[in-house]
N, C-alpha and C positions, 0 to 999 in steps of 0.2 A: 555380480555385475563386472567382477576383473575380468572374467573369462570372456564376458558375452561382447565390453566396449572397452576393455583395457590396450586391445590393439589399435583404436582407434585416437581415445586422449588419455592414454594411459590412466585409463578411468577415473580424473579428474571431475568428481562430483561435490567437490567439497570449497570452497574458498581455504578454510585452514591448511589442508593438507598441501595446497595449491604453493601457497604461502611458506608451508612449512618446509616443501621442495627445493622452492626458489630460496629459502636460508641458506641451505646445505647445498646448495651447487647440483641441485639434482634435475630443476626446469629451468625456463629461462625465463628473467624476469621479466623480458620484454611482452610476453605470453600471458602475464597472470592478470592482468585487468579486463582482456577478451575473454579467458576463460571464466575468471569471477565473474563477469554479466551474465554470460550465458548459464552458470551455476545457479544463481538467484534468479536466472527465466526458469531454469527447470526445478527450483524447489514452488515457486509460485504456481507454477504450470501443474506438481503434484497434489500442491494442497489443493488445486481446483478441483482437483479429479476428486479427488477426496472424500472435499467439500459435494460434490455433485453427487457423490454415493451417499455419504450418510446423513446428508438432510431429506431423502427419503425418508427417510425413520421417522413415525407421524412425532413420538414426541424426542426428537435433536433439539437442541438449541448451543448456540456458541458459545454460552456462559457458560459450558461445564470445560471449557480449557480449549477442544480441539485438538487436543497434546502439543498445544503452543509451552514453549518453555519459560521457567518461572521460578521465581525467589521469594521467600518471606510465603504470605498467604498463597501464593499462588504454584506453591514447590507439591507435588503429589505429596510429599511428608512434613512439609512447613516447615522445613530447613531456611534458615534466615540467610541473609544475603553471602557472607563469609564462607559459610561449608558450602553453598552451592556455586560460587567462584573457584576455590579450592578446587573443588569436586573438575570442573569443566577442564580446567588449565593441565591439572596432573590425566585426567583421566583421555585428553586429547595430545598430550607429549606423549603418553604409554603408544596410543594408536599410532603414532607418528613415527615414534621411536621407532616400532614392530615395521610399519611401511619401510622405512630405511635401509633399516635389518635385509629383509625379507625379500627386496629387492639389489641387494649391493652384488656385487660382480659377482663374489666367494658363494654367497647361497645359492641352494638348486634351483635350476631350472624351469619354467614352467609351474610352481609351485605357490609362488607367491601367495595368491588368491589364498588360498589355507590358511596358514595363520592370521593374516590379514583380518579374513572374516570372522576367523574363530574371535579373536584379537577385538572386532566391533561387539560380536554378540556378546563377549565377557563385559565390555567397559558399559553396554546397554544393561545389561543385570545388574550389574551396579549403581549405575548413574538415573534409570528411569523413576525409582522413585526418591531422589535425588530432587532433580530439576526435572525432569521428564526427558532428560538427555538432551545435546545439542551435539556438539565437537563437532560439528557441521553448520555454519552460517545459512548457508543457503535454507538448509533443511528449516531451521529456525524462522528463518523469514517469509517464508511459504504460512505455515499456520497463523502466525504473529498478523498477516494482513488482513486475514479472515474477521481476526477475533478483537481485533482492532486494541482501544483503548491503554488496559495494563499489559498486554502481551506487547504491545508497539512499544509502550515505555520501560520495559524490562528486556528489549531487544538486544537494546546495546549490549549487556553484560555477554550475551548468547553468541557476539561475534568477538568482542574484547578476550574474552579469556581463553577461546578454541585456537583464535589465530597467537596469542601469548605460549599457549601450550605447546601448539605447532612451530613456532619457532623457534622455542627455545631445543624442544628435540633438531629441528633443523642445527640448531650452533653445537649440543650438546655430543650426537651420533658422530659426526667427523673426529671430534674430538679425540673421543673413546672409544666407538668401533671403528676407528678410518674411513676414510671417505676416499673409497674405492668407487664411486661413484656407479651408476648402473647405465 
């Protein structure tokens, strides 16, 4: 996706990362509540599509998750609420961090996408069965309206600790890699 709409909003699909930009001087703050709407139209917009494919399936039903994100009984590993908090905040700074990196004036050109993605696939093998991964608000709220009920009420934790994570790499990266900004 960096390659195909990164020239467009520097592939801003995420509210955290959105956020975690605007910490570190990297968007503009004025930007990030138009972008967060439209990020939560297109996770909604994806979970339709989804949703429209796999309720084909004669026997689908929403109570098996939807890969809505989840704590305590609802974790793919039944991680209680603590290690899947954990899990979200460190595992959405690492991606944050790496976005930072990956884009600062000093790294190669044109490249970025690379570790980036590598950088999501890693933190997805570790985190889906975890919580079923978030580090993505939007992405989170897309299924969570589907599947309504404990996915709506374990929502918050899904945007609370992404955008925590992403922030703190936002204060953190300046700090420590300089903020050469990009």
């Amino acid at each position: 996706m960096a390659y195909a709409i990164g020239h467009i909003s520097g592939c801003h699909i995420n509210p955290a990362v959105t956020i975690g930009l605007a910490v570190g001087r990297r968007f503009p703050a004025s930007d990030v509540g138009p972008y967060i709407v439209a990020q939560v139209l297109g996770g909604i917009a994806g979970a339709a599509a989804l949703y429209a494919i796999a309720s084909g399936k004669v026997d689908f039903a929403l109570s098996g998750g939807f890969a809505a994100n989840g704590y305590g009984p609802h974790s793919p590993g039944q991680y209680p609420f603590l290690p899947c908090a954990v899990a979200e905040v460190v595992l959405t700074f690492f991606f944050l961090f790496v976005i930072l990196g990956a884009t600062a004036k000093g790294a190669p050109v044109g490249f970025a996408g690379i570790p980036i993605g590598l950088c999501l696939t890693l933190i997805h093998l570790i985190g889906i069965p975890v919580t079923n991964l978030s580090v993505n608000p939007a992405r989170s709220t897309g299924p969570a309206v589907f599947v309504g009920g404990w996915a709506l009420a374990q929502l918050w934790l899904f945007w609370v600790a992404p955008i925590a994570g992403a922030a703190l790499a936002g204060l953190v990266y300046p700090a420590i890699g300089g903020d050469d900004g990009a």
